[in-house]
Every structure is written in C-alpha cells, then in structure tokens.
C-alpha positions in Angstrom: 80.7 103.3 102.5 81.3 104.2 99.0 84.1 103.0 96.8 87.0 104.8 95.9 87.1 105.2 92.0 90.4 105.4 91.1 92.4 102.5 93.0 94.4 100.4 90.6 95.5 96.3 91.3 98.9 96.9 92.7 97.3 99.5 95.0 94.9 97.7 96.4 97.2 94.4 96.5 99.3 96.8 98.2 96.7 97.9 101.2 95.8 94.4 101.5 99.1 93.9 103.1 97.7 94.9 106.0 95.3 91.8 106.2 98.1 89.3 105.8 98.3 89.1 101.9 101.2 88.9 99.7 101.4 88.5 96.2 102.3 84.5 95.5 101.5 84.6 91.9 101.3 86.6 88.5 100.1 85.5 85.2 99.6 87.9 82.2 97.8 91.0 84.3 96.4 89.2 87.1 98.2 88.8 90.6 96.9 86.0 93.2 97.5 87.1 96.5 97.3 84.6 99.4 96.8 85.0 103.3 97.2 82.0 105.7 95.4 84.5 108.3 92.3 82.6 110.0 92.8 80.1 107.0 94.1 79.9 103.7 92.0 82.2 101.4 93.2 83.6 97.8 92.1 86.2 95.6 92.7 86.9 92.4 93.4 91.4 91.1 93.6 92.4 87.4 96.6 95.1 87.3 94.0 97.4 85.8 94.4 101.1 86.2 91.8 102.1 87.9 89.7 99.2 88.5 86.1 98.7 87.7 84.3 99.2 90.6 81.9 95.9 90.2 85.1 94.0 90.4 86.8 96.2 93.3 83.2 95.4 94.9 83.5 91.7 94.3 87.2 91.9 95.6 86.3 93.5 98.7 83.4 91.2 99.5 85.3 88.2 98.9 88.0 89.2 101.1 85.9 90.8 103.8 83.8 87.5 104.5 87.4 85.7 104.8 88.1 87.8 107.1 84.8 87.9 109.0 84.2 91.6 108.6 81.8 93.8 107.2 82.7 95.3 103.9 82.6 98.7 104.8 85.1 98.3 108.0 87.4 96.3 106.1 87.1 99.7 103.8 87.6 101.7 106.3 90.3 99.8 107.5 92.5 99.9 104.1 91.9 103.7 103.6 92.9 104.8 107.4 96.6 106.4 107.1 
C-alpha cells in the first residue's frame, strides 16, 4: 500500500491512538509515544509537517512488527474512517 504524503507527527501520533499509544514524552520537536499493548514498545515522531516518507516508512515498520502486523494492514487500519 502506498504512503500517504502529507501526514504530519501529531497526525499520525494521533491515529496511532488506535493501537494503544499515547504520547508520554516531548523534547524539542519530537514526541515519544508509548503502548503497554502486547508489551511495552516506544517510538519516537518528529512534529514535522508533512513528514518525510523514509521516516513515516520506518515509523510504520517499527510499529507494525510490535504489533505483529503487516505494514500495509496496520496502514489500512489507521486510514479506515
């Protein structure tokens, strides 16, 4: 699945909600979010508008192997109204 383009930090730390993770931490223009869900896991998002998509890549893959889903569902999962 391809990557949306123009998705900024708070956005996506936003839709990530959905997976369990809240913001615990923010220094300068980064945000740590944090999930307990299957595990503790963190993950670190610039507040960059929009995002580069290597690092929106790396984001998502990191996050999606926490959660032991493929990277396009766990797309598919954050875009779905």
């Amino acid at each position: 699945m391809k990557l949306p383009r123009d998705i900024s930090g708070e956005e996506l730390a936003d839709l990530l909600q959905k997976h369990g993770y809240k913001v615990t931490r923010q220094t300068g223009s980064h945000m740590r979010l944090s999930t307990t869900r299957g595990g503790e896991h963190h993950a670190t998002i610039p507040r960059h508008k929009p995002l580069r998509v290597g690092t929106l890549n790396a984001i998502l893959k990191d996050v999606a192997e926490h959660l032991k889903l493929d990277r396009d569902a766990l797309i598919k999962s954050l875009l779905e109204q």
